[in-house]
N, C-alpha and C positions, 0 to 999 in steps of 0.2 A: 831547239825544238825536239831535240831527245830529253830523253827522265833516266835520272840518275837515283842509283837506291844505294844507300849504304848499312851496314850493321858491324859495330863495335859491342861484343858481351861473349855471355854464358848459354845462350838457348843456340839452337841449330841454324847459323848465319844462314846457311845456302836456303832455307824452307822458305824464314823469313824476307829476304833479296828476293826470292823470286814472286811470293806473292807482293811483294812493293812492287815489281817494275810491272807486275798484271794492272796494277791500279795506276800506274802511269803509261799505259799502252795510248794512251789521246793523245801522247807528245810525240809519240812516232811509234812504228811496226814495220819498220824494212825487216830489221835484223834486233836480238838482242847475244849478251852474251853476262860472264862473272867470274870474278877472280878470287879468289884467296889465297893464304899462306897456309900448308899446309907439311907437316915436318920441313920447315926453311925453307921449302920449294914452292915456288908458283904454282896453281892450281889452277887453269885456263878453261871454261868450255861456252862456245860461239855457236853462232845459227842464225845462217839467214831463216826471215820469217816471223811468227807471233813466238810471244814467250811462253806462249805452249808449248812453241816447239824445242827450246830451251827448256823447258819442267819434265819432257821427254826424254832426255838424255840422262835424268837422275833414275836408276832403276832404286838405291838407296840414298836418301837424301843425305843421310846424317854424318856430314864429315868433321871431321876432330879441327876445326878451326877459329878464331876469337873474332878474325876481322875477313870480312866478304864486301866487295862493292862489283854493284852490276851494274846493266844498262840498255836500253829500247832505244835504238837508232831510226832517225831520221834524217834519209841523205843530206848530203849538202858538198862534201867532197869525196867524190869515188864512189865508185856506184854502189849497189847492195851487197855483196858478197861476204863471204865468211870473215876471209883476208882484212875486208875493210869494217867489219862491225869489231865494236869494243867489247874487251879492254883490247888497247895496245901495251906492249912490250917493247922494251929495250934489247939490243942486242944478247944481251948477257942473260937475260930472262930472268933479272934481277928483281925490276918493279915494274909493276902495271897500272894503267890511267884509265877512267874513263870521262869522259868529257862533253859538254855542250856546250854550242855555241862556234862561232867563226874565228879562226887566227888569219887576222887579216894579211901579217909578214909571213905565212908560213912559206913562201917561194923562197924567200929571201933567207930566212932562216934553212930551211932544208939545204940551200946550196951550201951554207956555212960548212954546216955538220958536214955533209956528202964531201964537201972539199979536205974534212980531218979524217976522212975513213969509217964514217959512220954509214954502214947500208939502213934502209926502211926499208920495211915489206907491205907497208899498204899506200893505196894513193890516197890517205887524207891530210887533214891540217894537223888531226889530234895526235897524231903519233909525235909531232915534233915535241910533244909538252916530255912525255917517258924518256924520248931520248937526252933530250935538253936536261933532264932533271940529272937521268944517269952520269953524265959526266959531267956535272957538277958535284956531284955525290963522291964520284970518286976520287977526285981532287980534294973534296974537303972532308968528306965523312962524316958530316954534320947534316941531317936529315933537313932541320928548318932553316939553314942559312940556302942549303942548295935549294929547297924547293921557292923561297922568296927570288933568289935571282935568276929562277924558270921563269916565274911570273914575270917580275920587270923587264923579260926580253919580248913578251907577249906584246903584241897590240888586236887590238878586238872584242871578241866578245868571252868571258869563260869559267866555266864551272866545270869542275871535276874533282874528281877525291883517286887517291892517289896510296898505295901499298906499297912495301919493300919488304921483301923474304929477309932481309936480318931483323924487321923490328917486325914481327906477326902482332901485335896488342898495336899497331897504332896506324891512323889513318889519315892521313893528311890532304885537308881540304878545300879551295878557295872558289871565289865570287868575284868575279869580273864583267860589271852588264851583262850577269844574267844569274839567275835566281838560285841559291842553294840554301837551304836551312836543314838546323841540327836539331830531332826529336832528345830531349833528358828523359831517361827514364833511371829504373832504380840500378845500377850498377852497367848499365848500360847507354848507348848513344846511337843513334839512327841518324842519318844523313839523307835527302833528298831534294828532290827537284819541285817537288809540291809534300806541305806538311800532310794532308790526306792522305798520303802513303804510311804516313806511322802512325797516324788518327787513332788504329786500334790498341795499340801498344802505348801510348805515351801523349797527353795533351798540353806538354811541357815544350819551349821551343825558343830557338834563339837564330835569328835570319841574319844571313852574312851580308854585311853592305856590302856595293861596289868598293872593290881595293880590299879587303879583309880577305885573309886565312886563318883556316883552325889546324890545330892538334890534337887527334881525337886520342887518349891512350885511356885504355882500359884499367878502370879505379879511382878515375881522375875527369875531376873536369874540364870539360873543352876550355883549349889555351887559345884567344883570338888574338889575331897582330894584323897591324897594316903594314906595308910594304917598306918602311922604315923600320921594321921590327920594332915598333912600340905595343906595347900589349894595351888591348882592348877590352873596355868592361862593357858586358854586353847582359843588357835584360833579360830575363824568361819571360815571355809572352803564353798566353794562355791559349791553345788554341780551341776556336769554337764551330763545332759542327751540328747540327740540326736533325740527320740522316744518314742511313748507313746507305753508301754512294754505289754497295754493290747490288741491290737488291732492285729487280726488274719490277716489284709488286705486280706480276704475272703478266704482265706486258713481253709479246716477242723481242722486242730490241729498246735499249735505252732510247731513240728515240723517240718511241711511238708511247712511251710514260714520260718523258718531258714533254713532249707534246699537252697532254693528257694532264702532266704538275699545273699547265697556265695558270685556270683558274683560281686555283688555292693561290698560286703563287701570287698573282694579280689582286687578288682577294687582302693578302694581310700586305702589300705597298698601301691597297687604299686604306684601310684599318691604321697603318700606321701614321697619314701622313693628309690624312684627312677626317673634318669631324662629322656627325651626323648627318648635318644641313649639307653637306657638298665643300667646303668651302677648307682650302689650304690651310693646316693647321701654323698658328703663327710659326711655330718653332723650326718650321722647315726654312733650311737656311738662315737663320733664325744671325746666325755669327757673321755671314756675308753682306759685305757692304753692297746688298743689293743693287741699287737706285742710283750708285758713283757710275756705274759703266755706262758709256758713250757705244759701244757697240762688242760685237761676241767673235771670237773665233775659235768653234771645234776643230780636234786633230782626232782622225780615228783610221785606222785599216777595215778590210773585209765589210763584213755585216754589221758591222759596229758605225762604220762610213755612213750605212745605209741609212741608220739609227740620227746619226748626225744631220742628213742630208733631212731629212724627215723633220728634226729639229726647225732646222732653218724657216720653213715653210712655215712651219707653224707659230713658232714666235716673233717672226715678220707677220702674218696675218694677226695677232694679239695686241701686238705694241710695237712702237716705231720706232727700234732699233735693229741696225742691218747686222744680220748673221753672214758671216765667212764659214762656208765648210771645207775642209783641207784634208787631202790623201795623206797621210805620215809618212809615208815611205817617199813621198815628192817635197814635202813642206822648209826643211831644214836646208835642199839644196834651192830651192825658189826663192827664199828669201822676202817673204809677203812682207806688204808693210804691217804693222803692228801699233796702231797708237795706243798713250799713255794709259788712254783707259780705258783699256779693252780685258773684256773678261776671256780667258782661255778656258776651253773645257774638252777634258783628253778621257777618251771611252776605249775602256778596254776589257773585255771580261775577264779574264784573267789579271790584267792588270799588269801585266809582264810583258806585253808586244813588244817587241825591240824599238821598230820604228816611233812605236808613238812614246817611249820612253827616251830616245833621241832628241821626238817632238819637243820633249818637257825642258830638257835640260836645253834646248835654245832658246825656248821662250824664256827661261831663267836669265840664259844670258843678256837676254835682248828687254829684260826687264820690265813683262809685263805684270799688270796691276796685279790679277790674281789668280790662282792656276783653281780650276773646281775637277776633281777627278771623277768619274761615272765606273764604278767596276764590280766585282763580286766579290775578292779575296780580300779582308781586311790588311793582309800582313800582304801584303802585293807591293809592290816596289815602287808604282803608279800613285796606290793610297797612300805609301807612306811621304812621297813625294812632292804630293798637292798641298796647298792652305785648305782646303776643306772636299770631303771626299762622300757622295752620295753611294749608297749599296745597294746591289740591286737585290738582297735576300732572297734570290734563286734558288739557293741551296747548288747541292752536288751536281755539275752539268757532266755528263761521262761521253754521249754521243758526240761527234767531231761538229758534226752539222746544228749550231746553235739554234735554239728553238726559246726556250723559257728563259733563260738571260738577254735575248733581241727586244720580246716584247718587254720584258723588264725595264730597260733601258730606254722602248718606246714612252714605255707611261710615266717614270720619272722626269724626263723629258718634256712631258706634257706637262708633268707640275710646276716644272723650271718655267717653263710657258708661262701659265696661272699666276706665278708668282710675281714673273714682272713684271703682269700685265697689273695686276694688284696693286704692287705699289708705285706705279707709275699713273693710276687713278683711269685705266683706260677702258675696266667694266663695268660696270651699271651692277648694281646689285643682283637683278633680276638675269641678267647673264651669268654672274659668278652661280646662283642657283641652279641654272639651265644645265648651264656648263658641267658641274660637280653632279649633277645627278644624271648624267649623262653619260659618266665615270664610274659611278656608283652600280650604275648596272652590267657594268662588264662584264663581271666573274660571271653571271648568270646570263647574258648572253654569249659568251664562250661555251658555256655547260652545253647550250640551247643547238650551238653551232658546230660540236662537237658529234652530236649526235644525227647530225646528214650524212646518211650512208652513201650519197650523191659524190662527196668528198673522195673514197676510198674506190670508188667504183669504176670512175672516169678513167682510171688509165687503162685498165686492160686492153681498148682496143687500138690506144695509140702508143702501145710499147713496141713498136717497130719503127719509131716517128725517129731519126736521127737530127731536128731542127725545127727548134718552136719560136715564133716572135710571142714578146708580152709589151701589153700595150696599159697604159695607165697616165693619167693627168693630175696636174696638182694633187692632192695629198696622194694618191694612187702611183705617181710616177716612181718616189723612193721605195714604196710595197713592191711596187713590178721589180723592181732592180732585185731586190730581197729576192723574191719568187723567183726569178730565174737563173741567181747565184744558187737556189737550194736545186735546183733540178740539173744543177752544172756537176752541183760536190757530189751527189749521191744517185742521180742517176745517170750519171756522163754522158749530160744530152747536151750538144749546143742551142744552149735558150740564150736569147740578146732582149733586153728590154728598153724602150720607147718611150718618151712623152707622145701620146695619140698625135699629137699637132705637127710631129715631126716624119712621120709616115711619108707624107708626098717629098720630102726635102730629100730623098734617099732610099732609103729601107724599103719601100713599097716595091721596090726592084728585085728584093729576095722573093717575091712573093708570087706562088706558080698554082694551077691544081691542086686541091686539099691541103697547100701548106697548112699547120696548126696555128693558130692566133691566139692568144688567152685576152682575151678583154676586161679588166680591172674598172667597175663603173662604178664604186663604191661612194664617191664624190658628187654633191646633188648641184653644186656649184655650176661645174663643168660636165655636168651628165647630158645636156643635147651635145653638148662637142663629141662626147667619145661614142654617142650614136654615127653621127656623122663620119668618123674615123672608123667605125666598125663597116658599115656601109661600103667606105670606098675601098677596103679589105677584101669584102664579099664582093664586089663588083668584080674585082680580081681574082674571083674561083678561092677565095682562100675558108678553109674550115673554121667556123669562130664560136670559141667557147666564151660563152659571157658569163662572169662571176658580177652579181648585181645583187640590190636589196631587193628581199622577197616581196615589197610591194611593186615590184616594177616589172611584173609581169608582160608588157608590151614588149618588152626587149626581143622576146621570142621571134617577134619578127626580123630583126637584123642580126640572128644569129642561129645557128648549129645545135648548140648544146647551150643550156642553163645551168647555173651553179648557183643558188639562192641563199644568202646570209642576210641575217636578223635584222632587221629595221634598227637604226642606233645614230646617239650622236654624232656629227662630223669628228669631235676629239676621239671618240671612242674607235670609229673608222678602221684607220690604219693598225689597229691590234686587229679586229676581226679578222680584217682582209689579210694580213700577213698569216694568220693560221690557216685560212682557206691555202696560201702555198705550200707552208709546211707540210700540209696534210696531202697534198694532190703529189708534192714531190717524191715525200715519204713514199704514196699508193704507186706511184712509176719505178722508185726503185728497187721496192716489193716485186710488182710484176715481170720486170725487167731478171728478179734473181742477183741483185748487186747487195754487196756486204755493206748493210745501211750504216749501222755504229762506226765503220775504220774503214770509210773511203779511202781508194788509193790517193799516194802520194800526198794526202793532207796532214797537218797537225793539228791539235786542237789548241795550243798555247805556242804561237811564233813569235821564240824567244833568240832570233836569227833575223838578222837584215838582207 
């Protein structure tokens, strides 16, 4: 969950290193730090904090060096401090590492070293990689034989790029379940944890599998090896971006312009993947043996979960095949059953989650029919991994708190739906029309929905509120989870959300004078039930905000406050509704004065178990 930046060339490494790890601030912001070689000597400077505060510490950028690697930490062992943020060093201040990702043996390993006379100065796991390297180094003297039998003692997860004051021109760098790739440019080489970090520089690019290392020397092409030192021939990939990822288009925070991207975004999924009449373009899934599977099981983390859970619901109400939705961080040690022919489908926006890339390679094991991946980043490790791989064409997500890649993921989702139900013969013609143009109006009641200043208003006078329940049913139940995840990450409220029906079993016991309630009624299915749920809330002194379609004006009776969205399909629903949270979470952690874009202690790509 940290970003790693590297620069091998001729232009001013340190300028270039620091604005890369600005653009990977989403992977962490404890602390960053960067090394170079600089006449034979280590060149070290660290800083707990943002990489501003590291850009600080240069009153002149321009130092005389060929190779610079930095780094934006997000804890995981030891806490923030100076001491523990990278690079680390060796005893000898020979070479420097920086690193992502968990060494699972590093106890084990630390006590080795500690037992031949090696002190460490900080408490993490990555230090062991520097020291481990150094005295192999100095035993052989051979740069790539000692840095392969660093890695082979590794077990875990790891990426790092790696410096030594004798060899300044060269960078040594590997990939271990977890993501590193190399930017080509012209006499030059760029290394990172996300290619959009050299996007500006170089759209040339070659992504290190798990078990590979490179040799980055300046003049030369990157040398790749797997771990038997056999050299690896390794493709350029092209990479492809849509928008410049830094530009707020006058929006106060990257969130509140993803928010704001939806509708385009939602816009060209339907354009792409559906044709005029409404109706799922054949070609979607087009290579998937659709119609063979017996039944579905997603693996996804966080809001991605949510996305999945949301699934379920709705292509169980389509067609009569049971959906499994599974935690990834729980899935691999459960051991679910799996039958033969069962489709797996793993959501990840980045593509790179540890856990659900764990997910993958047991289903592998466990030999299921077909893996379908749900994510944003082509070159993602997730995509490259699957038999076929849907994209959510979100574009650049920068804010931690996912907004336009959820709903993304919602609506591709909904086509997976369409699609089965399609060739499984379970809609009526007159539905698939219903249906599709029900879809069709999204973008444009998003625009519609976007423009309730009702939205942005509502928190000012519950930003004192330390504990909100969300309450929601069928399709509304997965939206409330979403909504109350977004007011957990960015306005560190505790929000718990509810199936309405489950209120008396429990929960209703939180519930005092003016507790907050959010009532999610978006569902016409089960819209007297969640009256009745709201009801027995208010019977209990509780304050209840109802988010309801604007033709349902009676609601006002059994609640508080109104929050009115667009009259629209049931498929179309659950996008609405989930922006109605984005947007009320956003106005809370506005009012509140909380750093929306870099929530504490969050990452935006958890590439760490």
């Amino acid at each position: 969950m940290c970003g790693i930046f590297g620069y091998l060339g001729n232009q001013d490494g340190v300028s270039i290193v620091l604005e890369g790890l600005a653009k990977l601030e989403y992977r962490g912001y404890d602390s960053a730090g960067l090394a170079a070689v600089v006449e034979q000597e280590l060149f070290i400077r660290k800083t707990v904090g943002r990489v501003q505060e590291l850009s600080n510490l240069f009153q002149e950028r321009e130092i005389p060096t060929a190779s610079v690697i930095g780094h934006t930490r997000w804890a995981t062992h030891g806490v923030p401090t100076e001491i523990n943020a990278h690079p680390h060093v060796d005893e000898g201040r020979s070479c420097a590492v920086v690193h992502n990702g968990i060494i699972e043996n590093f106890k084990e390993l630390r006590r080795e070293l500690t037992a031949q006379g090696i002190s460490f100065a900080s408490d993490t796991d990555s230090e062991i990689i520097v020291q481990l390297f150094s005295l192999y180094y100095q035993e052989s003297q051979d740069l790539v034989f000692s840095f392969c039998q660093t890695l082979a003692q590794l077990r875990g997860s790891v990426a790092c790029a790696l410096i030594h004051k004798d060899h300044p021109h060269t960078i040594l760098c590997a990939s271990q379940e977890s993501p590193l790739i190399l930017g080509l440019g012209k006499e030059e080489t760029f290394i990172a944890s996300d290619s959009r970090a050299f996007f500006k520089y170089t759209r040339h690019s070659q992504a290190l599998a798990s078990g590979e290392f490179a040799i980055v020397s300046q003049g030369k092409e990157p040398e790749v090896y797997n771990l038997e030192l056999k050299k690896i021939h390794k493709d350029v990939r092209q990479i492809t971006c849509s928008e410049d990822a830094s530009d707020k288009s006058g929006y106060g925070y990257y969130m509140l312009k993803e928010i704001y991207d939806q509708p385009e975004v939602l816009e060209g999924l339907i354009q792409k993947h559906m044709d005029e009449e409404g109706h799922i373009l054949s070609e979607f899934l087009s290579d998937v043996p659709i119609k063979s599977f017996k039944e579905i099981t997603i693996v996804a983390c966080g809001s991605s979960y949510h996305a999945g859970y949301l699934a379920k619901y709705i292509i169980e109400s389509l067609v009569s095949i049971p959906v499994h939705i599974e935690v990834a961080s729980e899935f691999r040690y459960r051991r679910p059953y799996i039958g033969k022919d069962t489709l797996g489908i793993l959501i990840s926006q980045s593509g790179e989650t540890a856990d659900t890339l764990a997910a993958l390679k047991e289903l592998r094991r466990r030999n299921i029919a077909y893996l379908l991946g749900i994510c944003n980043v082509p070159e993602s490790a997730i995509a490259l991994g699957v038999d076929h791989c849907l994209f959510l064409e979100a574009g650049v997500e920068i804010g931690v708190a996912t907004t336009k890649a959820f709903t993304s993921q919602l609506l591709l989702l909904v086509f997976l739906g369409l699609k089965l139900a399609n060739v499984h013969g379970a809609l009526t013609h007159a539905e698939q029309c219903s249906f599709g143009q029900g879809l069709q109006s999204l973008p444009d009641l998003c625009q519609k929905l976007l423009a309730n200043e009702s939205l942005h208003s509502w928190a000012q006078p519950y930003s004192y509120e330390d504990k909100f329940l969300f309450l929601g049913r069928r399709l509304m139940y997965p939206v409330v989870m979403e909504a109350a995840l977004k007011l957990k990450e960015i306005a560190y409220i505790e929000a718990n959300a509810y199936p309405g029906g489950e209120m008396k079993h429990g929960p209703i016991a939180l519930i005092s004078k003016g507790t907050p309630v959010i009532a999610f009624c978006g569902d016409d299915i089960v819209y007297e039930k969640m009256i009745g749920n709201m009801m027995e809330v208010k019977a209990r002194h509780a304050h209840v905000i109802a988010i309801a379609p604007e033709s349902r004006e009676d609601i006002a009776a059994v609640s508080d406050q109104q929050i009115f969205v667009p009259d629209c399909h049931f498929l179309a629903a659950p996008v609405l509704y989930t922006i109605v949270g984005q947007v009320m979470a956003y106005a809370m952690a506005l009012a509140k004065g909380m750093e929306i874009d870099c929530p504490r202690n969050l990452a935006k790509s958890v590439t760490v178990e």
